[in-house]
FIDO-73306 format. One line per 3 residues: number of its first residue (from 1); their letters; for each residue x, y, z of C-alpha. Coordinates in nm, 2 decimals, decimal comma, padded with zeros to 4 digits. Each point is the difference from the previous one (the first is absolute). Layout:
BEGIN
NUM) a) X/Y/Z; ...
# end
This chain:
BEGIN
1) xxx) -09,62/03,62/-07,92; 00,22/00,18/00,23; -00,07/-00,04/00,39
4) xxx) -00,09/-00,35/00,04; 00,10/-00,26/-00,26; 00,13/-00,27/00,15
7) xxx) 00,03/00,13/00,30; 00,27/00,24/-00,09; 00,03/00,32/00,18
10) xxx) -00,24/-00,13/00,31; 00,15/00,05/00,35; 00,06/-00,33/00,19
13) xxx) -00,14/00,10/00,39; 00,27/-00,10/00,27; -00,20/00,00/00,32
16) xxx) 00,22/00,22/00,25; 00,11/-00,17/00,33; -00,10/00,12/00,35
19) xxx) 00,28/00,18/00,18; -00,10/-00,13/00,36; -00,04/-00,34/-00,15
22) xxx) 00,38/00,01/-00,10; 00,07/00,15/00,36; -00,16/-00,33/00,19
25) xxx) 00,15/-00,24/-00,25; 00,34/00,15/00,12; -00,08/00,01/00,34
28) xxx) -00,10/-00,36/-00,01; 00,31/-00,13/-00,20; 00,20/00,15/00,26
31) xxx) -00,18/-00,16/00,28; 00,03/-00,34/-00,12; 00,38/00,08/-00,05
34) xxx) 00,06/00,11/00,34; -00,25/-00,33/00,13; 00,26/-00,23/-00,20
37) xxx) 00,33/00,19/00,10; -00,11/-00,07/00,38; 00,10/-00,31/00,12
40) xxx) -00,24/-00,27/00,19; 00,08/-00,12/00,34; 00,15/-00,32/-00,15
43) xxx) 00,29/00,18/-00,21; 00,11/00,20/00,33; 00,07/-00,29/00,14
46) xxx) 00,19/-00,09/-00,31; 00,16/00,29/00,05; 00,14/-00,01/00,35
49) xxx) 00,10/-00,36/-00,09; 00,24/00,18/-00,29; 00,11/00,21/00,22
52) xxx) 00,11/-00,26/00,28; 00,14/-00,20/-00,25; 00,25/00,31/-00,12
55) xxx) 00,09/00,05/00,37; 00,13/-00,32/00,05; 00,18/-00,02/-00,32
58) xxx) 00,18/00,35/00,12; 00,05/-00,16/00,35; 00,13/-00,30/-00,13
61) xxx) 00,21/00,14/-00,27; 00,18/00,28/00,26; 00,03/-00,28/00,21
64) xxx) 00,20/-00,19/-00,25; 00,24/00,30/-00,09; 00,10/-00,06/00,40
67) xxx) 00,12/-00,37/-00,08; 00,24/00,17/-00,31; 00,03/00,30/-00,13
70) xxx) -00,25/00,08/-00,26; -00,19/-00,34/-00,02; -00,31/00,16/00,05
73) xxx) 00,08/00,19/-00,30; -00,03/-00,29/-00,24; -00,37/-00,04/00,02
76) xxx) -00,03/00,41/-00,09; 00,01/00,22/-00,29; 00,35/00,06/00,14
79) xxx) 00,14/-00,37/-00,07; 00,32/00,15/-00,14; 00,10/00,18/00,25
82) xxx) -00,08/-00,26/00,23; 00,18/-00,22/-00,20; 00,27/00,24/00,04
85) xxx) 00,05/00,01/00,35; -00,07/-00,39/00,06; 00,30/-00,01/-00,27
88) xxx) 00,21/00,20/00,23; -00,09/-00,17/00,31; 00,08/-00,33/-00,10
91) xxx) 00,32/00,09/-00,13; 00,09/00,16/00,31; -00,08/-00,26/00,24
94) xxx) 00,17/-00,30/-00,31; 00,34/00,25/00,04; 00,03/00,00/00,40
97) xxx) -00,11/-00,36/00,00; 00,32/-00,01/-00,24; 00,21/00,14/00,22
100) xxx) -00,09/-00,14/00,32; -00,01/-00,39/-00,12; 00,34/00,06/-00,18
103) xxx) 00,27/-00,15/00,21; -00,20/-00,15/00,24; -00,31/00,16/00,20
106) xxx) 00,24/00,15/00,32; 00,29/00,13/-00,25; -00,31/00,18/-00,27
109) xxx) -00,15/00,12/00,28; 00,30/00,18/00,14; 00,09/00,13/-00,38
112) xxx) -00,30/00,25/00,10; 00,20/00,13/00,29; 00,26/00,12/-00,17
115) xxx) 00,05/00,43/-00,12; -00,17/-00,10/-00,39; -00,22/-00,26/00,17
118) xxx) -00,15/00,26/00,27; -00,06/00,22/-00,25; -00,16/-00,23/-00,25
121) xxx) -00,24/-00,08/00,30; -00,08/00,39/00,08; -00,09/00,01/-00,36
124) xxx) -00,20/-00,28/00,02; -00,22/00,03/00,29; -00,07/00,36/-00,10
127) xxx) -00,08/-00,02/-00,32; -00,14/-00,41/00,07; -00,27/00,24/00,27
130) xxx) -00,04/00,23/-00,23; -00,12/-00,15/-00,31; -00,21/-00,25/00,21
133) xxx) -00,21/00,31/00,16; -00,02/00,13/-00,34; -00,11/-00,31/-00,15
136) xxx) -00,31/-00,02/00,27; -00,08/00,34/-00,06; -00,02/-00,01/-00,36
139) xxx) -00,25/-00,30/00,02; -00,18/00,17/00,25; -00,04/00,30/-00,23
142) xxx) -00,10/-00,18/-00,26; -00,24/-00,28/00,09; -00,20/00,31/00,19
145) xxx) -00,35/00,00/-00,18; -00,08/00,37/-00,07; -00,39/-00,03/00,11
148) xxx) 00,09/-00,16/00,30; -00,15/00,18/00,31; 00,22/00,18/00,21
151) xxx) 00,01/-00,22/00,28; 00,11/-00,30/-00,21; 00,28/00,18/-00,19
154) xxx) 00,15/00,10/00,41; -00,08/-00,35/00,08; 00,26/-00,10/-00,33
157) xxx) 00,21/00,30/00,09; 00,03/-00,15/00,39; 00,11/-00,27/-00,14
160) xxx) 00,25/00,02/-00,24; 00,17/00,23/00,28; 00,01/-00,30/00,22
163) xxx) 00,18/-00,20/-00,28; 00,22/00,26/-00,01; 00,11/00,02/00,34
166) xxx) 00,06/-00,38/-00,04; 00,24/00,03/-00,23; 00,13/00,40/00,13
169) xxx) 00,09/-00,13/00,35; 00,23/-00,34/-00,05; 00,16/00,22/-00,27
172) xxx) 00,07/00,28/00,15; 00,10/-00,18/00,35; 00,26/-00,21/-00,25
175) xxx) 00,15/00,33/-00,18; 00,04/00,12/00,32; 00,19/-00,29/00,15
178) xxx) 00,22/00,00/-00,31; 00,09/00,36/00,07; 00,12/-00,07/00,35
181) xxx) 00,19/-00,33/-00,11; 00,14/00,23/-00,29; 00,13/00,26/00,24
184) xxx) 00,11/-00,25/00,29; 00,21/-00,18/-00,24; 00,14/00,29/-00,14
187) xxx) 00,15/00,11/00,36; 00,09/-00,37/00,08; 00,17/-00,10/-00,29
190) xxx) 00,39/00,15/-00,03; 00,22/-00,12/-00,31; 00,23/00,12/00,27
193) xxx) 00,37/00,08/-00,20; 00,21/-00,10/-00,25; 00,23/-00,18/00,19
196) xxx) -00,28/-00,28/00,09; 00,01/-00,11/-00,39; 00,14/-00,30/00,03
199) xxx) -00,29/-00,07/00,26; -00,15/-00,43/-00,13; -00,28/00,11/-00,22
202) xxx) -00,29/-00,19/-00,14; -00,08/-00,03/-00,34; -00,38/-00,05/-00,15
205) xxx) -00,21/-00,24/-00,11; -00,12/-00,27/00,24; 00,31/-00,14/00,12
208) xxx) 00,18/00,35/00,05; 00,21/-00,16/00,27; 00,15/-00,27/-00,22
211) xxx) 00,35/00,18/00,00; 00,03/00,13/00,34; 00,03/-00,29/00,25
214) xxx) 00,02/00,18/00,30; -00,11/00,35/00,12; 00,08/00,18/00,30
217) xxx) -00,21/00,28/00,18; 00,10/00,22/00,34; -00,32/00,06/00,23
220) xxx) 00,09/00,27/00,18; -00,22/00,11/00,32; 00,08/00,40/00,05
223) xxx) -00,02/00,13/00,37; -00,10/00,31/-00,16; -00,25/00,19/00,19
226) xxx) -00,11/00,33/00,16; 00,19/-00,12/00,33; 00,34/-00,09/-00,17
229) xxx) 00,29/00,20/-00,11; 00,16/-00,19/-00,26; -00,12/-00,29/-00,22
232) xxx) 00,15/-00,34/00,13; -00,11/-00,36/-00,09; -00,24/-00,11/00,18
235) xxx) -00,01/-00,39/-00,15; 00,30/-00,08/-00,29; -00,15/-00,29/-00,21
238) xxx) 00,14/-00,15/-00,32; -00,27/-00,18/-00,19; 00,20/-00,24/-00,25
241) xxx) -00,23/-00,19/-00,24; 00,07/-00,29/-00,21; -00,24/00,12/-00,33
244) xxx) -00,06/-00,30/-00,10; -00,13/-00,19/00,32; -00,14/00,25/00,21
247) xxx) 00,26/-00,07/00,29; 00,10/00,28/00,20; 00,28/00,08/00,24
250) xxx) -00,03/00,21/00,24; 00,33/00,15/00,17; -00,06/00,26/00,26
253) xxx) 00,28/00,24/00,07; 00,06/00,13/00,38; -00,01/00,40/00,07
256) xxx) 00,32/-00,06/00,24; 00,20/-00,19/-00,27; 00,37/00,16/-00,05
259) xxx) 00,24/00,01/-00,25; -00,24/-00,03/-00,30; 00,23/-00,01/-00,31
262) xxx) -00,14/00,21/-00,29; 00,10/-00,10/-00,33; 00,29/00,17/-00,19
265) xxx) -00,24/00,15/-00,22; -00,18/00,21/00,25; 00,12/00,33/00,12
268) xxx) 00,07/-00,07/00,35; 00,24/-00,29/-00,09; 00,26/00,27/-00,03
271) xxx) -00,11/00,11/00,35; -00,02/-00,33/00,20; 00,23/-00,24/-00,21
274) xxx) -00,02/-00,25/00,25; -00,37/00,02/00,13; -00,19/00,27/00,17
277) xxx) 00,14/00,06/00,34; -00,07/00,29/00,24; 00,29/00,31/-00,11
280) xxx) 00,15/00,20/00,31; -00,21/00,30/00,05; -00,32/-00,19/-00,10
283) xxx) -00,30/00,10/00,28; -00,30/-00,23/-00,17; -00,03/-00,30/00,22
286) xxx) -00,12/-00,21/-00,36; 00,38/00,08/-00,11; 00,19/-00,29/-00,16
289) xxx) -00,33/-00,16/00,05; -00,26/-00,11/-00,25; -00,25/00,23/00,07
292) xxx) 00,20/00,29/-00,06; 00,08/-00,08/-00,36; -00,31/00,23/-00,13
295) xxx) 00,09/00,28/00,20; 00,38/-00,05/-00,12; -00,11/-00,02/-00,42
298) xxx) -00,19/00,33/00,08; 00,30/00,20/00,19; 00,21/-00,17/-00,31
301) xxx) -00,24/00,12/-00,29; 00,21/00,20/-00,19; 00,21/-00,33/-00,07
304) xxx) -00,30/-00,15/-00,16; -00,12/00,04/-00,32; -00,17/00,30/-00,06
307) xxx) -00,32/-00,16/-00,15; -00,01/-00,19/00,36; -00,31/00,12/00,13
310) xxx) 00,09/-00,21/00,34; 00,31/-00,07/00,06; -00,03/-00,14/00,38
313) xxx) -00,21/-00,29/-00,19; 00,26/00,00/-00,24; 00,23/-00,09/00,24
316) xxx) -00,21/-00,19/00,26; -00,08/-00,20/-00,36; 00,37/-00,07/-00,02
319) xxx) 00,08/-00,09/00,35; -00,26/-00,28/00,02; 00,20/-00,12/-00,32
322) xxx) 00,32/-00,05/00,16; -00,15/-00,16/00,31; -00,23/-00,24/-00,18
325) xxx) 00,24/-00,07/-00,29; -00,32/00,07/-00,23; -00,05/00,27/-00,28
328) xxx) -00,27/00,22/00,15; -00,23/00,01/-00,38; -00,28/00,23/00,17
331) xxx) -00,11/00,22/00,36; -00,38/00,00/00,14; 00,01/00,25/00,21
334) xxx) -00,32/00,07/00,29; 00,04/00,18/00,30; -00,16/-00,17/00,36
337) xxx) -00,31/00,21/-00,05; -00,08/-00,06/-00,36; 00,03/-00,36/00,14
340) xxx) -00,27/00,03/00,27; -00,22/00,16/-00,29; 00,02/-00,24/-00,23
343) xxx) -00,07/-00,31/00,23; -00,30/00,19/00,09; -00,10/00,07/-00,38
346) xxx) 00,07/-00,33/-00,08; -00,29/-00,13/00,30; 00,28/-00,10/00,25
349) xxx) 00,22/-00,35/-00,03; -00,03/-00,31/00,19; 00,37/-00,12/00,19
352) xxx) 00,04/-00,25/00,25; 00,18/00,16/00,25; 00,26/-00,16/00,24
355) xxx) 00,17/00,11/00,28; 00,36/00,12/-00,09; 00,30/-00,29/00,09
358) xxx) 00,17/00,15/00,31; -00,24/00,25/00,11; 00,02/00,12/00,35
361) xxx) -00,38/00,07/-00,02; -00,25/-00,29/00,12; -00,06/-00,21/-00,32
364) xxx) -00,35/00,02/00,02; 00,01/00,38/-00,01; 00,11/-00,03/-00,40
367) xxx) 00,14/00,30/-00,12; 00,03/00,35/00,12; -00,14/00,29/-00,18
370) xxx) 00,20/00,33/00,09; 00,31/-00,03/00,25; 00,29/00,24/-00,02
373) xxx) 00,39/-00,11/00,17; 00,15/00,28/00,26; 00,35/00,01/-00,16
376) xxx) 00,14/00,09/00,38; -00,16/-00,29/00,21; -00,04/-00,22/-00,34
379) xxx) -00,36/-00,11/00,17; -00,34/00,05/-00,17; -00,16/00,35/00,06
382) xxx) -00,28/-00,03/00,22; -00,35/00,03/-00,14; 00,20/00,02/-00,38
385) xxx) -00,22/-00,33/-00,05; -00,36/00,06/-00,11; -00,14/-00,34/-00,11
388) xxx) 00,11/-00,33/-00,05; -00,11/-00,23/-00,31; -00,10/-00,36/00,13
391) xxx) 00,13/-00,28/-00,15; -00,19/-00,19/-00,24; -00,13/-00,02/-00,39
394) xxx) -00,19/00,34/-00,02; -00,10/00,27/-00,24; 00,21/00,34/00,10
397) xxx) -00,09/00,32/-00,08; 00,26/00,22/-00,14; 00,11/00,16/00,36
400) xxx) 00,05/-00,35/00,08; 00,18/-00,10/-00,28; 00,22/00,26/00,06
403) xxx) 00,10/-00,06/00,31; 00,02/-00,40/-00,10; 00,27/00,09/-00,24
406) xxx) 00,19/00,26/00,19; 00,00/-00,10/00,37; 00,35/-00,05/00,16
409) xxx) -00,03/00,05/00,38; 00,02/-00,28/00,27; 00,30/-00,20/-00,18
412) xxx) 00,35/-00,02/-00,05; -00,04/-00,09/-00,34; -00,29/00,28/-00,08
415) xxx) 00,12/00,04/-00,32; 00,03/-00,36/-00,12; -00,34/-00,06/00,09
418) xxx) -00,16/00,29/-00,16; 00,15/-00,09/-00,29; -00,16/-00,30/00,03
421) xxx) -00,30/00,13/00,08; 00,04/00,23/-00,31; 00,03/-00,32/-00,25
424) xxx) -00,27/-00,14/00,14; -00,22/00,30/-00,09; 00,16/00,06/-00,34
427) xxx) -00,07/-00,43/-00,05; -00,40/00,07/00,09; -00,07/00,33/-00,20
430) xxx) 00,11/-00,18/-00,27; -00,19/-00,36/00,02; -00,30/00,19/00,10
433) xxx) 00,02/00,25/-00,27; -00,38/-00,02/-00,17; -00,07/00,14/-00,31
436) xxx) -00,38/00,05/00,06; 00,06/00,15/00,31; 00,27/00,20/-00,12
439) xxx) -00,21/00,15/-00,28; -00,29/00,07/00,26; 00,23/00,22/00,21
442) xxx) 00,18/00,16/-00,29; -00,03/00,34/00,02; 00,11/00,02/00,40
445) xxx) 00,30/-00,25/-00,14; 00,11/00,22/-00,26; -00,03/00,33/00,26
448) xxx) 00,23/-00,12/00,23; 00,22/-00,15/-00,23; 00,06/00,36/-00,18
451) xxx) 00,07/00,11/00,30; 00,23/-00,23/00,19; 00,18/-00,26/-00,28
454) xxx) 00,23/00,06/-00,21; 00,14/-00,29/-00,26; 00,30/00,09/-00,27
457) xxx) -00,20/-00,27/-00,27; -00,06/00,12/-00,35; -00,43/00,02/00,03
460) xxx) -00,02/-00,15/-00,35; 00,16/-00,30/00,15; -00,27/-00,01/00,24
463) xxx) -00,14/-00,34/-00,27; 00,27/-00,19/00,10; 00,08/00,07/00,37
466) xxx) -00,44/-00,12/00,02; 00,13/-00,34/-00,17; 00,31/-00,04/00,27
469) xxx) -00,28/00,09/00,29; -00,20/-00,25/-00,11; 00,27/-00,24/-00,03
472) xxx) 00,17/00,05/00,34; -00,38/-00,08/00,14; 00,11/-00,37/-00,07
475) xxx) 00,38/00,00/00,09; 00,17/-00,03/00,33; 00,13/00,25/00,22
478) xxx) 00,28/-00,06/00,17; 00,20/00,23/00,28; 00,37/00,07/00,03
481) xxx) 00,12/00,11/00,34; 00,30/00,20/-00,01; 00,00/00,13/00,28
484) xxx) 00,23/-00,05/00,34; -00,06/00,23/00,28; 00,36/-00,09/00,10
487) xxx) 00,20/00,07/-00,30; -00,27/00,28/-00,22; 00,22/00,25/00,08
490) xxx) 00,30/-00,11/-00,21; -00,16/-00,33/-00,18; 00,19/-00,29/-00,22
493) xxx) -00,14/00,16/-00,37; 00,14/-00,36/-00,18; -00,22/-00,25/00,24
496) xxx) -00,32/00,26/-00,05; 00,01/-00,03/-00,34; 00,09/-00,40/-00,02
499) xxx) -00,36/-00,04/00,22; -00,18/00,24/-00,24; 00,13/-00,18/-00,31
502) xxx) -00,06/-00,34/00,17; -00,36/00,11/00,10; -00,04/00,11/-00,44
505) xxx) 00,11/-00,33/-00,08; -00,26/-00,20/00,20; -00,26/-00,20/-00,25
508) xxx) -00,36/00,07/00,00; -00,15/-00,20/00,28; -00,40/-00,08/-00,08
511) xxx) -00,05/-00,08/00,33; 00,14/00,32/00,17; -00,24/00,11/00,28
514) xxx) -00,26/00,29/00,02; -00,15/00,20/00,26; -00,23/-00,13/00,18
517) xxx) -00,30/00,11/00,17; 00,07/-00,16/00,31; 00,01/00,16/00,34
520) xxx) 00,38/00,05/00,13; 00,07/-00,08/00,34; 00,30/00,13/00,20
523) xxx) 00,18/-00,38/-00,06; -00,04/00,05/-00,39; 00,22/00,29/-00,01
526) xxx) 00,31/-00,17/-00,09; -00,10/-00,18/-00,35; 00,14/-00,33/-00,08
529) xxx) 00,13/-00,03/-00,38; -00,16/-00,18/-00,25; 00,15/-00,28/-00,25
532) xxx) 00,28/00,18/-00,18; 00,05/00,33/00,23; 00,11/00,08/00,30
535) xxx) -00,03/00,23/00,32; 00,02/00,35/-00,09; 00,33/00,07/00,22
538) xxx) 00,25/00,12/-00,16; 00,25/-00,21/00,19; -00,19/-00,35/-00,11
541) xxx) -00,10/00,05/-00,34; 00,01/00,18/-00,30; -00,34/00,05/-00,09
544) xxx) -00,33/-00,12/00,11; -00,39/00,01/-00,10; -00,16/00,36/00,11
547) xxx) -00,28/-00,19/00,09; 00,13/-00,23/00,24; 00,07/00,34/00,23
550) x) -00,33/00,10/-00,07
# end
């Protein structure tokens, strides 16, 4: 019974497997593994298609992080910070696009110039560059494949530089034309003293002219130089501006002038009570004359206030006040070199020249450059003239200019005429005044300007001063001549200021003339006057267009 009922107890016999069967089965298995892993020629191709596809996307994408800051980002695993800095970029640009539309293009765009303004545009082309580079970079870095060959990844790498150059360069070239603009303004711009607060003053907004009517401005040339003693006027222009036309009068004021009253409420009133006049013991030749005024306020400077930091200005300022009968509001101040620099920096300026009324020279000669007087024979020095500038509408270079605005030599009135002459320059720098040209030469503006100008205006006025510039391009200038070679030297004050304040009265004439660019010939020299002005002799008229002299 035991052993084998039902089967119970038996043994079932499991046939044992062959170890090198199991061996080749593997081997196999992994064969046909490593056969399916391996791609056919058809899905390399596939492949290198992927792979071009990705590099475009990455080109295309860093590409469009050089159009705005980030926007390649936005296509990425990065979206958010590319959102970020496309955030911050648009709000950037939407602010300045603020501030420059805000009171009309030509006033916004002047709010930049001023100390917060310059600063706000440091800050912005900086870090404006900066974030841009970064915002290529990071797209670069991250639209990179990681299994793409070496040679691709340098080709991307190449690339994304480039972009960043793009961007690196016309920011770093702005930043750094800022910082010169910054510093030149910062030695050209004088708040000068307290005693100038009752200077006219603009307010904001823009109309910031709406309760000033009138603003007057001394331009005064400095003879200062390497070759020169003392400082002495050189050209004495008041610039008085109606604010709300544009029109501007021009009075020129004559070096040999005598007697100039200065106003009870400067220092040298007590002094010269009745007009400056030469003192026994005095040596200077310029004593008792205009162009020893400077000199004078300088030898007087302990009189002046003691936060004066020029008190021959001060009291050159003042003097040109009592002759002209007008409230000198602010000084410009550029010495005869900075002058020749500046023309030159600013591309040269075109004038029609004319031979001087009276000249002794032949007309067609024009005018001479150079020329010194022997003070013992009272004839020209021979070989003191080096050139001669031929009449006719031309572009002069600054030498030229120069030597348009201060030649004096060959004439009995010298004077008269380069003062003339000297309107007639200030009348063309300012109708020729470009601003595209102006922002090409820039930096060489700005150079000499730190070096050779000096203007007492507040620089965070510099907004509305932009708007009055660019209204005076439309007004009139007009000329006063007070001056009378027979009577400078102890004038009639009273008639001088009747002609000034008739000349400030005048309407605005839409007709008034404007250079032209028509040759000059040695007949055109004396100008004929135009409907509603008059010669420019002091003896005929009060006041007459700049331009018909011109």
């Amino acid at each position: 019974m035991t052993g084998n009922v039902g089967g119970v107890g038996r043994r079932r016999h499991v046939p044992e497997h062959d170890p090198d069967e199991t061996i080749i089965a593997t081997r196999q298995e992994l064969v046909r593994r490593q056969a399916a892993a391996r791609p056919s020629v058809g899905s390399r191709a596939d492949l290198r298609t992927a792979r071009a596809r990705d590099v475009r996307r990455a080109l295309g994408l860093t590409a469009l992080s050089l159009l705005l800051p980030g926007l390649g980002l936005l296509w990425t695993k990065r979206k958010m910070i590319g959102f970020v800095m496309v955030g911050v970029a648009l709000i950037g640009a939407i602010c300045l696009g603020i501030i420059v539309t805000s009171g009309g293009l030509i006033h916004g765009t002047a709010q930049l110039l001023t100390r917060k303004g310059l600063v706000l545009l440091l800050v912005c082309t900086i870090g404006g560059g900066l974030l841009w580079v970064a915002g290529i970079v990071l797209t670069a870095m991250t639209t990179t494949g990681r299994r793409w060959p070496d040679q691709t990844r340098w080709l991307h790498g190449i690339f994304a530089a480039v972009m960043c150059l793009v961007v690196a360069a016309p920011a770093a070239y702005a930043a750094h034309d800022v910082w010169i603009t910054r510093n030149a303004f910062n030695n050209i711009f004088h708040n000068r003293y307290t005693t100038n607060a009752d200077a006219a003053t603009p307010g904001s907004g823009s109309n910031p002219w709406k309760d000033t009517p009138r603003v007057n401005i001394l331009l005064f040339g400095s003879d200062a130089g390497a070759d020169r003693i003392n400082q002495r006027p050189d050209s004495l222009i008041v610039a008085s501006v109606d604010t709300k036309t544009g029109d501007t009068v021009l009075v020129s004021v004559p070096r040999n002038m005598g007697h100039a009253p200065f106003p009870a409420s400067d220092p040298l009133h007590k002094l010269y009570p009745g007009g400056y006049t030469k003192l026994p013991g005095d040596t200077d030749n310029a004593a008792g004359l205009m162009e020893g005024v400077w000199l004078l306020g300088n030898e007087h400077k302990d009189l002046f206030p003691k936060d004066d930091p020029n008190p021959g200005l001060t009291a050159t300022k003042d003097a040109v006040s009592g002759i002209t009968g007008l409230k000198i509001d602010y000084t410009a101040t550029i010495d005869m070199a900075g002058f020749e620099q500046l023309v030159n920096a600013m591309g040269g300026v075109y004038v029609n020249v004319k031979a001087d009324p009276g000249s002794t020279f032949d007309p067609k000669k024009g005018i001479p450059i150079g020329g010194s007087i022997n003070t013992v024979t009272n004839q020209i020095n021979p070989g003191s003239i080096t050139g001669w500038i031929k009449p006719g509408y031309q572009k002069l270079n600054g030498h030229d200019a120069l030597w348009y605005s201060r030649s004096r030599v060959g004439s009995v009135t010298g004077d008269d005429n380069r003062m003339r002459r000297q309107r007639c320059m200030l009348n063309d720098l300012i109708s020729q005044v470009n601003p595209f040209q102006m922002v090409q030469k820039f930096p060489s503006i700005m150079q000499v300007a730190a070096k050779n100008i000096r203007i007492d205006i507040k620089q965070d006025d510099l907004p509305a001063w932009a708007t009055l510039a660019n209204t005076m391009k439309n007004g009139n200038m007009r000329t006063v001549d007070i001056s009378d070679p027979k009577s400078n030297w102890d004038p009639d004050y009273a008639k001088i200021h009747a002609r000034v304040q008739k000349a400030l009265a005048a309407g605005h004439n839409k007709k008034a003339p404007t250079p032209k660019k028509s040759s000059a010939t040695p007949s055109s020299s004396s100008s004929t006057p135009s409907s509603g002005s008059s010669s420019s002799s002091s003896t005929q008229a009060a006041y007459s267009s700049t331009a018909d002299s011109c």
